[in-house]
C-alpha positions as CSV (number, residue, x, y, z in Angstrom):
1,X,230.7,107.7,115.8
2,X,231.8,106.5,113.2
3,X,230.6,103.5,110.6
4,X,232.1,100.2,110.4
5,X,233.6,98.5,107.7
6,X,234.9,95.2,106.4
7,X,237.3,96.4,104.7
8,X,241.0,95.9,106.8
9,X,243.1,98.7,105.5
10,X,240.6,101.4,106.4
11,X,240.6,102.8,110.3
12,X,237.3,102.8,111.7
13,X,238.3,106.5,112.9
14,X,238.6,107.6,109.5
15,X,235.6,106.9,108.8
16,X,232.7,109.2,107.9
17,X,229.3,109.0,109.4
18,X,227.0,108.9,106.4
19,X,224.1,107.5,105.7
20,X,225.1,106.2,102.6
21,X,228.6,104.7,103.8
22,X,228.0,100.6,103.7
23,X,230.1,98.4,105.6
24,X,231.8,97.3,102.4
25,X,233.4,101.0,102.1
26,X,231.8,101.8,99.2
27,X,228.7,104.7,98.8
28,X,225.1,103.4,98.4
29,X,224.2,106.9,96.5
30,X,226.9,107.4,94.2
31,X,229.4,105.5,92.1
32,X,232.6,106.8,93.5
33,X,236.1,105.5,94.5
34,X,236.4,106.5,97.5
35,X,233.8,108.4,99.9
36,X,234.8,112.2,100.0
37,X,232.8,112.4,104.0
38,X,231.7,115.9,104.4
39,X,232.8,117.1,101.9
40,X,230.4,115.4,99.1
41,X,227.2,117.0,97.8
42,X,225.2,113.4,99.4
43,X,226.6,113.6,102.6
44,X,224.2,113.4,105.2
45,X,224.5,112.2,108.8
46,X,222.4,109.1,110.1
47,X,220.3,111.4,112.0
48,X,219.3,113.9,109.4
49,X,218.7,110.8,107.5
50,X,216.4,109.9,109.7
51,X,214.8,112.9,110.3
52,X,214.4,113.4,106.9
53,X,212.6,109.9,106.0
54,X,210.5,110.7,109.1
55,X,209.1,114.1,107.5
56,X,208.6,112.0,104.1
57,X,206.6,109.2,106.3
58,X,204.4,112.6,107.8
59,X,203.7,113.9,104.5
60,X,202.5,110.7,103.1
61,X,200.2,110.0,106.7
62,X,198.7,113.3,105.7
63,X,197.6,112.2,102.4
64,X,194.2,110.8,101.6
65,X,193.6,107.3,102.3
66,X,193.1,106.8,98.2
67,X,196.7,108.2,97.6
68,X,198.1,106.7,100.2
69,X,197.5,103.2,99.1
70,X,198.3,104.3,95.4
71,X,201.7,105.3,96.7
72,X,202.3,102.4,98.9
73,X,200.6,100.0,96.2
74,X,203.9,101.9,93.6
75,X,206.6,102.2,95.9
76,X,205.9,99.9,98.9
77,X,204.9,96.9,98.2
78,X,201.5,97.6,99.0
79,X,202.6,98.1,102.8
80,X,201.8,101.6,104.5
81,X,205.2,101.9,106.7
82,X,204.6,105.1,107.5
83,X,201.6,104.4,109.4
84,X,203.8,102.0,111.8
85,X,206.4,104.4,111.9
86,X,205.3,107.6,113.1
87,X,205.4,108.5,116.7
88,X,201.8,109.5,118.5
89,X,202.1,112.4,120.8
90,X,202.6,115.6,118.6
C-alpha cells in the first residue's frame, strides 16, 4: 500500500512505499525534488525498514551492559529502546 500525503495534486496510487516518503511528499533521507520510488539508491520498503532497525536493536542487546549504556547515554537519550523492543521467543 501505498503512503499518504498532504499534498492534493499527488494520487495516493502513485505513491511509493518508502520508508523515507513523509506525508508532506518530500524524502526524510535525501534533499531531492521529487521521490524517484524504486528506483533511488535509499529506497527501502517499511518492512525492510523495520527489519533492519530490528537487527540494529539485536546487535546492541548483545553488547555488554557498559557499552550499552555508553551508546544509549550518545545516541538515545540515555534510554535503552532496544531492550523494550525486541521480541522474547527466539
Amino acid at each position: 500500500m501505498a503512503a499518504y500525503t498532504l499534498r492534493s495534486n499527488l494520487n495516493w496510487v502513485d505513491l511509493p512505499d518508502c520508508a523515507h516518503f513523509m506525508e508532506n511528499g518530500k524524502c526524510s533521507a535525501l534533499r531531492v525534488d521529487s521521490c524517484e520510488g524504486a528506483r533511488c539508491a535509499f529506497y527501502r520498503s517499511r518492512e525492510k525498514e523495520a527489519a533492519a532497525q530490528l537487527a540494529v536493536y539485536r546487535r546492541l542487546a548483545a553488547c555488554d551492559a557498559a557499552t550499552q549504556q555508553r551508546i544509549a547515554s550518545r545516541y538515545y537519550g540515555g534510554q535503552l529502546p532496544w531492550l523494550h523492543t525486541i521480541p522474547t521467543g527466539k
